[in-house]
C-alpha positions as protocol buffer text, in pm:
chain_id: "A"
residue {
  index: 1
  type: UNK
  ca { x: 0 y: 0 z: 0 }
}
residue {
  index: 2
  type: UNK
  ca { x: 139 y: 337 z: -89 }
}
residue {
  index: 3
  type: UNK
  ca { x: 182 y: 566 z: 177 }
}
residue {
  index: 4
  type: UNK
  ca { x: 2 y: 892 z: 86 }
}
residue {
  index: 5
  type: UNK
  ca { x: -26 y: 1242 z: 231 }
}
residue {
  index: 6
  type: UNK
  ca { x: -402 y: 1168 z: 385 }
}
residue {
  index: 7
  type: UNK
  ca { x: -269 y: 889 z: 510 }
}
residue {
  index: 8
  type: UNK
  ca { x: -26 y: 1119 z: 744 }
}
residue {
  index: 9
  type: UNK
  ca { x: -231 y: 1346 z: 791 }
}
residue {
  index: 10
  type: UNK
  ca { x: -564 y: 1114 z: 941 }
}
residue {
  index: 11
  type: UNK
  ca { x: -223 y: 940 z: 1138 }
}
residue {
  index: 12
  type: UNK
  ca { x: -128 y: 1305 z: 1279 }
}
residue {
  index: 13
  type: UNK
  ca { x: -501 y: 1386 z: 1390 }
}
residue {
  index: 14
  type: UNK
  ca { x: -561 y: 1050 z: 1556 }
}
residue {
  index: 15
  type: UNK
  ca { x: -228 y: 1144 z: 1714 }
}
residue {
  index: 16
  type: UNK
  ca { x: -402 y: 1460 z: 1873 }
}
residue {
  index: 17
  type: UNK
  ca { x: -758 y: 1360 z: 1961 }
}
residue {
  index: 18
  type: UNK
  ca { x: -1010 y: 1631 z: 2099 }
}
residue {
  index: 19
  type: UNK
  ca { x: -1070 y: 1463 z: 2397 }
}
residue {
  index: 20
  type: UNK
  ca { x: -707 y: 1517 z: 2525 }
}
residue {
  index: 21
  type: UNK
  ca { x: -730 y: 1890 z: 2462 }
}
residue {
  index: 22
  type: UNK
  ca { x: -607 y: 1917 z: 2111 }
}
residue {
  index: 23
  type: UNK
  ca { x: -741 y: 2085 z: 1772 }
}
residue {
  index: 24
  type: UNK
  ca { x: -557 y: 1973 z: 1496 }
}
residue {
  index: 25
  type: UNK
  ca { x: -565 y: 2172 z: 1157 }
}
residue {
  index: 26
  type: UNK
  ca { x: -456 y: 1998 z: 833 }
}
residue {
  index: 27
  type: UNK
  ca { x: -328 y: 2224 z: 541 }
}
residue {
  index: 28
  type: UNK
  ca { x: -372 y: 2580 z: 737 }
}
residue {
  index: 29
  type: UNK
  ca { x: -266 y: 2912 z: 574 }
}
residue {
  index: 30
  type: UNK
  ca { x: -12 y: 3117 z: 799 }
}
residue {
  index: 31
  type: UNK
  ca { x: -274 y: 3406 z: 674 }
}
residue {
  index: 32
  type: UNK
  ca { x: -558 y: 3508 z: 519 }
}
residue {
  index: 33
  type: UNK
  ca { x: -541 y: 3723 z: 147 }
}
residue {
  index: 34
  type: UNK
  ca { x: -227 y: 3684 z: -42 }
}
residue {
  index: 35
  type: UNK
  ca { x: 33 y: 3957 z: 39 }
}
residue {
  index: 36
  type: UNK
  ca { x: 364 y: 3869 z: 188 }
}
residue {
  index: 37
  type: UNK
  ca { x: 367 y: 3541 z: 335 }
}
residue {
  index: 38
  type: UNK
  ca { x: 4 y: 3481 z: 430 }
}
residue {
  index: 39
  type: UNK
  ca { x: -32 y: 3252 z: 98 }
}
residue {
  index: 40
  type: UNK
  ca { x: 169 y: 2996 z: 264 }
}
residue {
  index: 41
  type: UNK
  ca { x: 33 y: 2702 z: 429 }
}
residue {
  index: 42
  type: UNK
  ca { x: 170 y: 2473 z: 725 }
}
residue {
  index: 43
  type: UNK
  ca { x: 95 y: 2122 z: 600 }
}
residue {
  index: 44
  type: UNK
  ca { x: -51 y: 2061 z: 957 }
}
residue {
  index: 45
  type: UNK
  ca { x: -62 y: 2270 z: 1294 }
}
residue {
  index: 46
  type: UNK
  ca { x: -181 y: 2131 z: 1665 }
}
residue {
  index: 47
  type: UNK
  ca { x: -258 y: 2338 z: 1976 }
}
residue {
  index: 48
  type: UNK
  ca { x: -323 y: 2167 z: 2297 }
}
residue {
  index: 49
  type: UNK
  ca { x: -588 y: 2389 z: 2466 }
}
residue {
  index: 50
  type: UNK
  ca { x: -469 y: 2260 z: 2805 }
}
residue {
  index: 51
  type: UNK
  ca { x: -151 y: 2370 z: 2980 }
}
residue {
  index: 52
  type: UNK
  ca { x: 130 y: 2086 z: 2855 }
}
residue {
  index: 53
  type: UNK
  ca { x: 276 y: 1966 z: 3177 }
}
residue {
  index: 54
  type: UNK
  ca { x: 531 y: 1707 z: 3249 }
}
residue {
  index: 55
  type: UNK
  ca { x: 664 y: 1601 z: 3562 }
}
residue {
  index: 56
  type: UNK
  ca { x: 502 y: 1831 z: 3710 }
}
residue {
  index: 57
  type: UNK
  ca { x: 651 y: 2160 z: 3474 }
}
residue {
  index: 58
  type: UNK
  ca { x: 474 y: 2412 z: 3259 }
}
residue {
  index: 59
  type: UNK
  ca { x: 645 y: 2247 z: 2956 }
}
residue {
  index: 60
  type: UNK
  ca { x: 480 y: 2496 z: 2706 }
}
residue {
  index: 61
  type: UNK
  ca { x: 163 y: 2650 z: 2764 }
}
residue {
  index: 62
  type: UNK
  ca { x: -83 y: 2555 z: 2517 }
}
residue {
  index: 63
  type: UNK
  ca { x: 196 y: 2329 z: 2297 }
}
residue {
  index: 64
  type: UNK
  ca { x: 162 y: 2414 z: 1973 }
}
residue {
  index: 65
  type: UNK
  ca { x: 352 y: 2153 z: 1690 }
}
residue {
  index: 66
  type: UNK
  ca { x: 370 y: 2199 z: 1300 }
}
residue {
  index: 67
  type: UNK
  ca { x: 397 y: 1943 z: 1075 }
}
residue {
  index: 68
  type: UNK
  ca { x: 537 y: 1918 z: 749 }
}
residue {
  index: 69
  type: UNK
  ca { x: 477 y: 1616 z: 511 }
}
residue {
  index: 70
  type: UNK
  ca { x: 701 y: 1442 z: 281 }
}
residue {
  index: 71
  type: UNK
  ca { x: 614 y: 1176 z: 56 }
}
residue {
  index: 72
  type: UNK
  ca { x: 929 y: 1144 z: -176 }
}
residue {
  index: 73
  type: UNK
  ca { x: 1270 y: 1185 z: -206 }
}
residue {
  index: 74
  type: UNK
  ca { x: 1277 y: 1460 z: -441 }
}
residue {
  index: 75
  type: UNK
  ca { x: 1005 y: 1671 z: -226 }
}
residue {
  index: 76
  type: UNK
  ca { x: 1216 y: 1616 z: 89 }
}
residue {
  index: 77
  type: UNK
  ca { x: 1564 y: 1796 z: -110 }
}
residue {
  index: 78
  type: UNK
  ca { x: 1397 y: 2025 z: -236 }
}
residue {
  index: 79
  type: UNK
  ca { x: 1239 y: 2148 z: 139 }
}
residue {
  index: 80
  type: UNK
  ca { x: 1560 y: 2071 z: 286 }
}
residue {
  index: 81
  type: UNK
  ca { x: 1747 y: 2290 z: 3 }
}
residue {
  index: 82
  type: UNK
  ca { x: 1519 y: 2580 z: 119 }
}
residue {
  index: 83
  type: UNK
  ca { x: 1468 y: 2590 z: 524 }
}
residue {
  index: 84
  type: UNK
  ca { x: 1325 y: 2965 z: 488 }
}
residue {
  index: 85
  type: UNK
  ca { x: 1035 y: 2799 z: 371 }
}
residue {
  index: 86
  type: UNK
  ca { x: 928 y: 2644 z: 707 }
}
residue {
  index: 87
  type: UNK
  ca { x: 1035 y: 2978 z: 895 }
}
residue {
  index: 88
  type: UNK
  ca { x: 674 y: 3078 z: 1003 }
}
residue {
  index: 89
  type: UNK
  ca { x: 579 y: 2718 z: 1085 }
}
residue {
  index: 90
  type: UNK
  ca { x: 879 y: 2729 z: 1334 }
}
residue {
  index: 91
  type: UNK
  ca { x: 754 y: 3069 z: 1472 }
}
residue {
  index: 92
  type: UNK
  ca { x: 400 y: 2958 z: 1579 }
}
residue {
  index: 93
  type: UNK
  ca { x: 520 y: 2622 z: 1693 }
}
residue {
  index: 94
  type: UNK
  ca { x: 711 y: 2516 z: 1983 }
}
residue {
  index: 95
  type: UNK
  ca { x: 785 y: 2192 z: 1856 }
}
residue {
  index: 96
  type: UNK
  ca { x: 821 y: 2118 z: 1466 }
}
residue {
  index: 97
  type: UNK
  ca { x: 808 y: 1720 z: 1315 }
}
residue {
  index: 98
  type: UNK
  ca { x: 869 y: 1601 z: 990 }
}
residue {
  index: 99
  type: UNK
  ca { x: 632 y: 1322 z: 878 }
}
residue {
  index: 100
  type: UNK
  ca { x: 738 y: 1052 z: 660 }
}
residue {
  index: 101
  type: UNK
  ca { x: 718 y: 685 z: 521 }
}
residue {
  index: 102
  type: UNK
  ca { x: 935 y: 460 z: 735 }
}
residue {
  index: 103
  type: UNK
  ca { x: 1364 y: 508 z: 597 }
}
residue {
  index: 104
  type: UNK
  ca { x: 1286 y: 820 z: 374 }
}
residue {
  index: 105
  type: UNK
  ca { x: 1443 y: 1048 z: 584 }
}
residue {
  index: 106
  type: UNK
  ca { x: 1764 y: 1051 z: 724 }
}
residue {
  index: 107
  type: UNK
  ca { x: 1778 y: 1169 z: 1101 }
}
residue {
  index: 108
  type: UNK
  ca { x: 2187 y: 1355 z: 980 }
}
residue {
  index: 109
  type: UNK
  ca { x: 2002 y: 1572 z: 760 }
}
residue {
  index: 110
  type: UNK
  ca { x: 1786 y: 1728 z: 956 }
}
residue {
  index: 111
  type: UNK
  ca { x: 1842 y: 2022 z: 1208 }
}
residue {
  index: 112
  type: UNK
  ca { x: 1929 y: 1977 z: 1553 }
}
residue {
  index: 113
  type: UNK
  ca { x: 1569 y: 2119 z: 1662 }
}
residue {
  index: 114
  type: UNK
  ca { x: 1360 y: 1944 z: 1386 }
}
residue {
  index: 115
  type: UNK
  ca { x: 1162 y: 1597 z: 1490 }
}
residue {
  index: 116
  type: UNK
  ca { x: 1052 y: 1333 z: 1284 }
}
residue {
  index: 117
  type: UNK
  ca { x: 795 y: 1108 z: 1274 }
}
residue {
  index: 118
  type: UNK
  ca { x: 774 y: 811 z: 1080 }
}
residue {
  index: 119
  type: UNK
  ca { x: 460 y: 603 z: 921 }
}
residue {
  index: 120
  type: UNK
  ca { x: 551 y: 191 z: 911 }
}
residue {
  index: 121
  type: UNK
  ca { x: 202 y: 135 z: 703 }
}
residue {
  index: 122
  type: UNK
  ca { x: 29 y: 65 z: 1077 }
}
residue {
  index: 123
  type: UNK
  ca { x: 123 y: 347 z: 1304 }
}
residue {
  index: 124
  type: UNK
  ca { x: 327 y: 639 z: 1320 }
}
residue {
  index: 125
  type: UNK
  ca { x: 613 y: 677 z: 1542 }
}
residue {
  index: 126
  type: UNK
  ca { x: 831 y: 942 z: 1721 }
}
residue {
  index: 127
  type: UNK
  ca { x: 1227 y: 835 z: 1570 }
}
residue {
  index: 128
  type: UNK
  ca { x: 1347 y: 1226 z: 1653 }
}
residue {
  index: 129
  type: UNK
  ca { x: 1182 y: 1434 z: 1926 }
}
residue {
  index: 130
  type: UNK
  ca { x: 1192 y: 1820 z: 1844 }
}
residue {
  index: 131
  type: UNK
  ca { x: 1341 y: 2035 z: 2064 }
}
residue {
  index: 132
  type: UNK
  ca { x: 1084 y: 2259 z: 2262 }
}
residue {
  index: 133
  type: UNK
  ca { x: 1153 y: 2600 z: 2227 }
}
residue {
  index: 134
  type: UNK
  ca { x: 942 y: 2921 z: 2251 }
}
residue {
  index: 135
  type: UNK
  ca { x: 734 y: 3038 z: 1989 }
}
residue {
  index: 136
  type: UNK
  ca { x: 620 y: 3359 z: 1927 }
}
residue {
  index: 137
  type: UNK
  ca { x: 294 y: 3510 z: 1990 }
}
residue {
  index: 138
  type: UNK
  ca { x: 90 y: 3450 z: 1679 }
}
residue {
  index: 139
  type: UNK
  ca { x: -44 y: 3738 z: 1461 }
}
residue {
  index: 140
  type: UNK
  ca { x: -360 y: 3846 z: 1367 }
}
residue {
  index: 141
  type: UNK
  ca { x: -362 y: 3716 z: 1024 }
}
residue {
  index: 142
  type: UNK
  ca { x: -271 y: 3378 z: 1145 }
}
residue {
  index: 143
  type: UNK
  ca { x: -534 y: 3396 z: 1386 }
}
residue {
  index: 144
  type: UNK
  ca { x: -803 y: 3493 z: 1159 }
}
residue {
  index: 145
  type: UNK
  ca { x: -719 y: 3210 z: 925 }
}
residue {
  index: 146
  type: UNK
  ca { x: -767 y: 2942 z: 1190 }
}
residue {
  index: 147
  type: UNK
  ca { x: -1098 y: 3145 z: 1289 }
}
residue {
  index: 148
  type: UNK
  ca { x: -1176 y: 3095 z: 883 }
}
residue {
  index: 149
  type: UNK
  ca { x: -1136 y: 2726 z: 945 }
}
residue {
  index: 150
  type: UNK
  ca { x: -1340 y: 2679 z: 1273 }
}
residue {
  index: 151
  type: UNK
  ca { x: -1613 y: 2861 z: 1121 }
}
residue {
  index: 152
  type: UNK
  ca { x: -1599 y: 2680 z: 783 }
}
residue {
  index: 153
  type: UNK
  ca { x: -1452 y: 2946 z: 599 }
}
residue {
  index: 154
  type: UNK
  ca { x: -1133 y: 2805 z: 471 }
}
């Protein structure tokens, strides 16, 4: 069976069920109209709406993670040939994955603070965790895109 990006995507959101707190948004804009950056899109963004805790720490409140896809070799180069591309999906994140078929992606190419996930045609699983870090409030024009989505605008 060929792994496909709906595939990842239904994996990612089963990852990040409402009743543990999370929304999960596949394919969201960074923006609404189509100045600047606001064209781009995050190939999937989570938001826990509790506070994340572990052992007892504020890891991140409200832990945000992005997500971007990669099917196939060539798709991966090319993303990994241009890391400017996934700057605004490392600003509203505190955590950032890549998601891929099982062996696509080798862990030495990625940065230090980049995660991967990989799908073995049953499950996905965690081979790289991200490193947390603190992401920036987001802006209005992010904000109003994921209000677009809730309210079945987008």
């Amino acid at each position: 069976m060929t792994t496909t990006s709906d595939i990842l995507l239904q994996a990612l959101k089963n990852l990040h069920p409402a009743e543990r707190g999370w929304l999960f948004f596949p394919e969201l804009r960074v923006g609404t109209g189509y100045y600047y950056y606001t064209g781009q899109s995050i190939d999937a963004w989570a938001i826990n709406t509790w506070p994340s805790v572990r052992a007892g720490k504020i890891l991140a409140p409200y832990l945000r993670r992005s997500f971007e896809i990669k099917i196939n070799q060539s798709d991966l180069l090319k993303e990994l040939r241009d890391p400017d591309k996934r700057w605004m999906a490392y600003a509203v994140s505190h955590e950032f994955y890549f998601v891929a078929p099982q062996g696509l992606i080798n862990q030495k190419l990625l940065s230090n603070g980049d995660g991967l996930m990989e799908w073995d045609g049953e499950q996905l699983k965690i081979m790289k965790k991200p490193r947390v870090r603190e992401a920036m409030p987001p802006r209005w024009s992010f904000l109003t895109s994921i209000a677009r989505r809730v309210n079945g605008q987008g």
